[in-house]
C-alpha positions in Angstrom: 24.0 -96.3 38.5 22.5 -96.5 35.1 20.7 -93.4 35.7 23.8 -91.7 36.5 25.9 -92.3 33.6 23.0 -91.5 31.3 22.9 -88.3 32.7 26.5 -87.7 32.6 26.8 -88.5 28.9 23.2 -86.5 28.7 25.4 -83.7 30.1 29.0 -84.2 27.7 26.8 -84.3 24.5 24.8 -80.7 25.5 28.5 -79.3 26.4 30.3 -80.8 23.2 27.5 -79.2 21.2 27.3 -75.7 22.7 31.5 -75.8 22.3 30.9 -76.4 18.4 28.1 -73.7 17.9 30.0 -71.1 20.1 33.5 -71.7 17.2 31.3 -71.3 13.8 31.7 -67.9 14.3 31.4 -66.0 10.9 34.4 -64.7 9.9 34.9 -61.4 7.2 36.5 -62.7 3.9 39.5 -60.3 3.9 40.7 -60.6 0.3 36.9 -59.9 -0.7 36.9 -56.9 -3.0 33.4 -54.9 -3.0 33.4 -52.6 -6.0 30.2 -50.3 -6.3 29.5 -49.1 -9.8 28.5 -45.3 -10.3 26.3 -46.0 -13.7 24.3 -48.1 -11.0 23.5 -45.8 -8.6 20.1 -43.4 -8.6 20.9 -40.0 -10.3 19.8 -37.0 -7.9 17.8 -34.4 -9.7 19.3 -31.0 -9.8 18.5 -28.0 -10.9 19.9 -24.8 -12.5 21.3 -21.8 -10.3 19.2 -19.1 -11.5 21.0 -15.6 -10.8 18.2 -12.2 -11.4 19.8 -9.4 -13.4 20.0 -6.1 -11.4 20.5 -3.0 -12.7 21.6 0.1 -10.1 18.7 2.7 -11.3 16.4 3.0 -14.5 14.3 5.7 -15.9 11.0 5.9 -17.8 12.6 5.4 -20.7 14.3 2.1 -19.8 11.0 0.3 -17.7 8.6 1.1 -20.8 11.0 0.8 -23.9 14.4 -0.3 -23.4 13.6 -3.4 -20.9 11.7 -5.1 -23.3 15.9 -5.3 -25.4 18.4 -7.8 -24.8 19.6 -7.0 -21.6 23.7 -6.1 -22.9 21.6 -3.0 -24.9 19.3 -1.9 -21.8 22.8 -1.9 -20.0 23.6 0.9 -21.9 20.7 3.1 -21.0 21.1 2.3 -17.0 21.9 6.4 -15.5 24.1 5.3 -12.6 23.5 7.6 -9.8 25.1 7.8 -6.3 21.8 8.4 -4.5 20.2 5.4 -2.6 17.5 3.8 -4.5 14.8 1.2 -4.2 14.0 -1.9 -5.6 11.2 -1.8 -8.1 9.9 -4.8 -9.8 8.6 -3.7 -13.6 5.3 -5.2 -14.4 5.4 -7.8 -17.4 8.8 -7.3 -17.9 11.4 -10.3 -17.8 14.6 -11.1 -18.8 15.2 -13.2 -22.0 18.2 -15.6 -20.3 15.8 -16.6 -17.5 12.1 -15.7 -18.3 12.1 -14.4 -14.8 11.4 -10.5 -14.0 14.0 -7.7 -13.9 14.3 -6.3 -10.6 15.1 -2.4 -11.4 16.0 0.3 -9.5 15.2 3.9 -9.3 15.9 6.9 -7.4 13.3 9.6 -6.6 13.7 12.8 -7.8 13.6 15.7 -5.6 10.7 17.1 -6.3 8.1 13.8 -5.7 10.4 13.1 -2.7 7.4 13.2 0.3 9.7 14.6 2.8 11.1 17.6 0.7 7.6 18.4 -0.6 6.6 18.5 3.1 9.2 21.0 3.8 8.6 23.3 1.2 4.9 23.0 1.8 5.6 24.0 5.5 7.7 26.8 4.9 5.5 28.3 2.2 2.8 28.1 5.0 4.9 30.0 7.1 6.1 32.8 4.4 2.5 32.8 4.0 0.9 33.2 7.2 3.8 35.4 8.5 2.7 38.1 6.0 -1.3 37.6 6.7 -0.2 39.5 10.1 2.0 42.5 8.1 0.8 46.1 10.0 -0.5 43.9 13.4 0.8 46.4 16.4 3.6 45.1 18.1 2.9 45.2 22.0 5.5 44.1 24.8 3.6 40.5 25.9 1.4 40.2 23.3 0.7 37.0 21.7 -2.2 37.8 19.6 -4.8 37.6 17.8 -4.3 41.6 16.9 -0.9 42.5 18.8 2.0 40.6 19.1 5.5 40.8 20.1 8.5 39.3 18.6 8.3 36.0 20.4 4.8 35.9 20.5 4.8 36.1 16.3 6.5 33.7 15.3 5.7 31.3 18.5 1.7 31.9 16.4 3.4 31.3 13.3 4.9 28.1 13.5 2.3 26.7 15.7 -0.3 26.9 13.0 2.4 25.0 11.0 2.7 22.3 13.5 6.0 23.1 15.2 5.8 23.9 18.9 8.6 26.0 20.1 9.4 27.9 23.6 7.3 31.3 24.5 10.5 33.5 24.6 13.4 34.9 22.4 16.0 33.4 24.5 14.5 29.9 24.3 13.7 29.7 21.2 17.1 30.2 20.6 18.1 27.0 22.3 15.8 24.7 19.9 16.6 23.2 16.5 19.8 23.4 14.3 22.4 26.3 14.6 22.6 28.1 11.6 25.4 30.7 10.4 24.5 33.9 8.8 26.0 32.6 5.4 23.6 29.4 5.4 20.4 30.4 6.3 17.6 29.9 4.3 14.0 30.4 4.0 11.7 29.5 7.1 14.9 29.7 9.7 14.5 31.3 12.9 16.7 34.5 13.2 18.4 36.5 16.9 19.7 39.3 17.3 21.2 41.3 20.3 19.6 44.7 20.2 21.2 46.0 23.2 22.5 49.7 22.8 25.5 47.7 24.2 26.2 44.6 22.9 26.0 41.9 25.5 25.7 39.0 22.8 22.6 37.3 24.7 19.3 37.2 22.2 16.4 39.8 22.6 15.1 40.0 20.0 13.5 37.2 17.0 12.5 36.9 13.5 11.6 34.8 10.5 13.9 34.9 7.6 12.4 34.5 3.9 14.7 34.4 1.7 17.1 37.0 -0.3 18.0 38.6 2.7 14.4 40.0 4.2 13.1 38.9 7.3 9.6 39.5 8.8 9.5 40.6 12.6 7.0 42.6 15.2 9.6 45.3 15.3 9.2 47.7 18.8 11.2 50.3 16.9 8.5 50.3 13.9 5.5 49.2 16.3 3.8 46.9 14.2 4.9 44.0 12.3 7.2 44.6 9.1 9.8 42.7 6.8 13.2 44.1 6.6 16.2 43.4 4.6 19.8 42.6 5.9 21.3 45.1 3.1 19.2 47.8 3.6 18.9 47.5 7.6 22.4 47.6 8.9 21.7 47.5 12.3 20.0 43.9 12.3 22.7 42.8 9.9 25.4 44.0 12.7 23.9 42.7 15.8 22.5 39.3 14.1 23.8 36.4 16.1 22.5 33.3 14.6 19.6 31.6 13.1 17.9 28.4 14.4 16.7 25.5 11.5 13.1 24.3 13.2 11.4 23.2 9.2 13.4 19.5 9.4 13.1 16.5 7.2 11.0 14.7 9.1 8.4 18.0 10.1 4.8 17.6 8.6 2.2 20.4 7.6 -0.4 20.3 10.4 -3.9 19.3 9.6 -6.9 21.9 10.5 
């Protein structure tokens, strides 16, 4: 009996004690104010926003004596130009505000442009070669190395300029660019329709070279000749169009 009640009262004191443990429950002090103080936080470390100056397009004159000015008086020397240019950093040259170098800009001139040198050098190539072969007989078939007919010349010519194009007149009026008789220039394919009745279908080709002549292996002169427009009416009536083969992208070929 005594070992009973001991263990009931064992068994009221473990419950009275768990009932007080489970109500000191920690409750948040409402009218507790936190304040946090600015002055006492860490300071982040920033830095400046650094901006490089640009200018559209320079000249020699600006990267080698102007640049090395206060940049409001190189402003004044920039040649804006509507042609794309490139970004070109000048070497040991910086700008004053930011000790950081001037990105400047330039546009290629025509004549150190790569691919308009490479056209010029093609068609002078074919002017050239074209008259090498002045006086070769002009057979029906031919395609060289001593006779020739129309197609076969200037399929010769522009193959040793690195341009392949068709065997035959009417072909090689399908390749290229069309051209009008008011636009052609030097190194452009010409047709004509020699026909006795015109039938407006190409028989006949040539290589124009500029103020009006054009070289051909002529079966009316028998041998290879250059003629001009003005002075040969009959070409200059039944011309048809010209063909553009000399592009930007063509390239002298390499022997």
């Amino acid at each position: 009996m005594k070992t009973l009640t001991l263990t009931n009262m064992l068994l009221l004191a473990s419950l009275t004690l768990f009932t007080a443990c489970s109500n000191k429950s920690v409750e948040p002090d409402i009218k507790q104010n936190v304040r946090v103080s600015l002055e006492n936080l860490p300071m982040a470390r920033t830095y400046p926003v650094v901006e490089e100056y640009r200018m559209p397009t320079t000249n020699y004159y600006v990267q080698n004596h102007v640049a090395q000015q206060p940049l409001q008086q190189v402003q004044q020397y920039v040649n804006y130009n509507p042609r794309p240019t490139r970004a070109y950093v000048a070497p040991r040259t910086y700008s004053r505000a930011t000790r950081r170098p001037i990105v400047m800009h330039y546009t290629p001139s025509v004549q150190n442009d790569p691919c308009r040198a490479s056209i010029a050098k093609v068609t002078r190539k074919i002017e050239g070669d074209a008259k090498k072969l002045l006086g070769k007989k002009y057979v029906w078939g031919a395609t060289g190395p001593r006779t020739y007919d129309c197609s076969g010349f200037t399929q010769k010519i522009y193959r040793d300029a690195g341009i392949k194009i068709p065997r035959v007149s009417r072909d090689q009026a399908k390749v290229g660019q069309y051209v009008s008789y008011n636009n052609l220039r030097k190194g452009d394919l010409v047709f004509f329709d020699t026909h006795k009745k015109k039938t407006g279908k190409v028989t006949h080709v040539g290589i124009y070279l500029g103020a009006g002549n054009f070289i051909h292996a002529s079966s009316g002169a028998k041998k290879i000749v250059i003629f001009n427009f003005n002075n040969k009416k009959f070409y200059k009536n039944r011309f048809l169009w010209a063909r553009r083969v000399v592009k930007e992208n063509t390239r002298l070929a390499m022997k």
